[in-house]
C-alpha positions as CSV (number, residue, x, y, z in Angstrom):
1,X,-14.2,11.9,2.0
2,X,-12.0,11.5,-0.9
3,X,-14.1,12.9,-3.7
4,X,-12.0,15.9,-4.5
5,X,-8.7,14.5,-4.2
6,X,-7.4,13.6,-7.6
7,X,-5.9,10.2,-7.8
8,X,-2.0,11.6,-7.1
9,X,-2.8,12.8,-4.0
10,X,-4.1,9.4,-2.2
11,X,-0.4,9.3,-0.8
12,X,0.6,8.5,3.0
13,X,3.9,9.5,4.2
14,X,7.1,8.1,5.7
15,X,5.3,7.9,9.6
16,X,2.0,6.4,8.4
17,X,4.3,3.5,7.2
18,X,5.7,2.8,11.1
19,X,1.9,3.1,11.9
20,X,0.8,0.9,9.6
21,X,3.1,-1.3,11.0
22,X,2.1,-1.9,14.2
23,X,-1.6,-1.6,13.3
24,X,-0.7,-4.8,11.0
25,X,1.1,-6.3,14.4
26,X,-2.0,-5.7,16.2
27,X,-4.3,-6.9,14.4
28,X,-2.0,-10.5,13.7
29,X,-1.8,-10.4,17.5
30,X,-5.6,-10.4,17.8
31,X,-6.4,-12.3,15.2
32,X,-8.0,-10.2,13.5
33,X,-5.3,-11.6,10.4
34,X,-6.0,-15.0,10.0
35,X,-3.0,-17.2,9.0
36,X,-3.2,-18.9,5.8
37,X,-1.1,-22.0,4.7
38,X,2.3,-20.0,3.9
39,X,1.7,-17.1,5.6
40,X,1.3,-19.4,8.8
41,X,5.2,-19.7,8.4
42,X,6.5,-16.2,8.2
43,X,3.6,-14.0,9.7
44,X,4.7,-13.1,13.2
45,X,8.7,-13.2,11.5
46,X,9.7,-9.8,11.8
47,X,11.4,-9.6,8.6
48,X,8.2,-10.9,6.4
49,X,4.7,-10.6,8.4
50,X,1.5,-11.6,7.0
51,X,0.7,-12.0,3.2
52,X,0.8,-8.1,2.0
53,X,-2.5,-8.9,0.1
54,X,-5.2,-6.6,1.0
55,X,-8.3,-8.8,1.9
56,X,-7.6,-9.6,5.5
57,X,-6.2,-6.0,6.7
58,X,-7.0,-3.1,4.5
59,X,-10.2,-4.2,3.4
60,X,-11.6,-4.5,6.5
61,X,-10.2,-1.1,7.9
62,X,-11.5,0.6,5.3
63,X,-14.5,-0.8,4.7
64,X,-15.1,0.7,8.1
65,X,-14.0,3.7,7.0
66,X,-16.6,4.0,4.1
67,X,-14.7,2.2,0.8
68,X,-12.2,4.7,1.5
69,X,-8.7,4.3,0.3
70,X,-5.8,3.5,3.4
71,X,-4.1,6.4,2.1
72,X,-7.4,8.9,2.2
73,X,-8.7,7.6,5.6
74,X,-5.4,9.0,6.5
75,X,-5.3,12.6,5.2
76,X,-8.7,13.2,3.8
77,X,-7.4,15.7,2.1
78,X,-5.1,13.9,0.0
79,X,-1.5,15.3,-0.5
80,X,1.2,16.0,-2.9
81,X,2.8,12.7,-4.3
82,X,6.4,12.9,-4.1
83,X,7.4,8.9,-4.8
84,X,5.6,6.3,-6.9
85,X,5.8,2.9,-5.1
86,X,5.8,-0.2,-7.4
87,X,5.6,-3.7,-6.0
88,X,4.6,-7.5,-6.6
89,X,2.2,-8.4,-4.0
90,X,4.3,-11.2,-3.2
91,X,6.1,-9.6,-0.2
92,X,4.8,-9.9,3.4
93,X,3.6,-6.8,5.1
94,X,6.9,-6.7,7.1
95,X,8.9,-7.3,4.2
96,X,7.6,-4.7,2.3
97,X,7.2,-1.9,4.8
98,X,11.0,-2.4,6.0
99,X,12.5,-2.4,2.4
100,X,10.1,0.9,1.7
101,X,11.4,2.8,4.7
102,X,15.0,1.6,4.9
103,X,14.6,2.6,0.8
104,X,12.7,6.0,1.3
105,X,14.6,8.7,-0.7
106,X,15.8,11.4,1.6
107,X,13.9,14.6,1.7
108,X,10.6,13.0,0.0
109,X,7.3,13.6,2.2
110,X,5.3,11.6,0.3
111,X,4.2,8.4,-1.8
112,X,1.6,6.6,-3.6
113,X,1.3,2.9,-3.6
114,X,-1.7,0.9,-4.8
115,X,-2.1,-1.0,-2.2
116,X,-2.8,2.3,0.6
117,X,-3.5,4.8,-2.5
118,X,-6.4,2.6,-4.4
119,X,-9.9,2.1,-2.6
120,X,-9.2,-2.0,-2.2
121,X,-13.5,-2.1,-1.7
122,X,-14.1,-0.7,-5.3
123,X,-14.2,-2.5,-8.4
124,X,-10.4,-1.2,-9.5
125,X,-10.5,-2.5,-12.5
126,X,-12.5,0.1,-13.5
127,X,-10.0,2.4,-12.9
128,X,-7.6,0.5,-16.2
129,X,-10.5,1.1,-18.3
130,X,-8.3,4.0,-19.7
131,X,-4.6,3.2,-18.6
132,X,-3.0,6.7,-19.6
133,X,-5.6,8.0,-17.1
134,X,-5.7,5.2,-14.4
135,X,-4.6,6.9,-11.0
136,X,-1.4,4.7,-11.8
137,X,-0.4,6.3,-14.7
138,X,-1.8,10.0,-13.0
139,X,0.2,9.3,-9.6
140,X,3.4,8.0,-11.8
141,X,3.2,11.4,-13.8
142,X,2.9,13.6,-10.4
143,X,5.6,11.7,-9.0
144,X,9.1,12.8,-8.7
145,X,10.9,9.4,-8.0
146,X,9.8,6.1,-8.7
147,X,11.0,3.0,-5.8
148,X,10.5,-0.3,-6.9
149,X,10.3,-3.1,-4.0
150,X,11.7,-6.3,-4.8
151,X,10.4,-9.4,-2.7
152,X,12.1,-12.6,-1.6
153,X,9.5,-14.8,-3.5
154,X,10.2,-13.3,-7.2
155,X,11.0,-10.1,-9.0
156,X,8.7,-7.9,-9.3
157,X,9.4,-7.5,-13.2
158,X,7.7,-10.9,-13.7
159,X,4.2,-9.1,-13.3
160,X,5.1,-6.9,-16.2
């Protein structure tokens, strides 16, 4: 699963967004998100949610899935990348999924963001060994618009 698909095509689209969402919910509900100092404050806030930081959700999920990116153990088969997501890690899951959707461009299908397009269970760094041919810098290219998601912590240009 994933093998063929070329690094712009680990994209989800506009839906997988609401689903991620309330598999997110879920799994805060269960526990299966573990609250950590500030998170503890804004995790079941609507508005912000859990730390966005991959270890407690997508790492698990797709470890299950076989190291597979979020974005590939959605559509297998990748698909075209339409948007380029950029954002700080900083923002809670909540946060960042409502300012994605309520920011979506109309008529896009598609986008790439590291977070669901990168396989979180692989050594990425790898992938910057070459930076014009990281699937950043590939996705970016195949992209039509780039979104940048600010955060309520700090801007996202301080990671620059």
């Amino acid at each position: 699963m994933g093998d063929l698909v070329e690094a712009q095509g680990w994209c989800v689209t506009y839906s997988d967004l609401a689903f991620l969402r309330q598999e997110v919910r879920e799994a805060l509900e269960s526990g299966q998100i573990q609250l950590e100092n500030d998170d503890a404050e804004h995790a079941e806030d609507e508005a912000y949610g859990p730390s966005i930081y991959a270890e407690q959700y997508i790492k698990p999920v797709t470890l299950q899935a076989g190291k597979v990116s979020w974005a590939l153990m959605q559509h297998p088969d990748g698909l075209d990348c339409d948007l380029f997501i950029s954002h700080a890690w900083q923002e809670g899951f909540f946060e960042f999924l409502s300012k994605v959707t309520y920011s979506w461009p109309w008529g896009l299908r598609t986008a790439w963001c590291c977070m669901l397009a990168n396989p979180q269970n692989l050594n990425i760094s790898s992938f910057l060994e070459s930076p014009t041919s990281s699937p950043f810098a590939v996705a970016l290219r195949a992209s039509k618009v780039m979104l940048v998601v600010p955060n309520r912590h700090q801007s996202v240009y301080t990671r620059l």
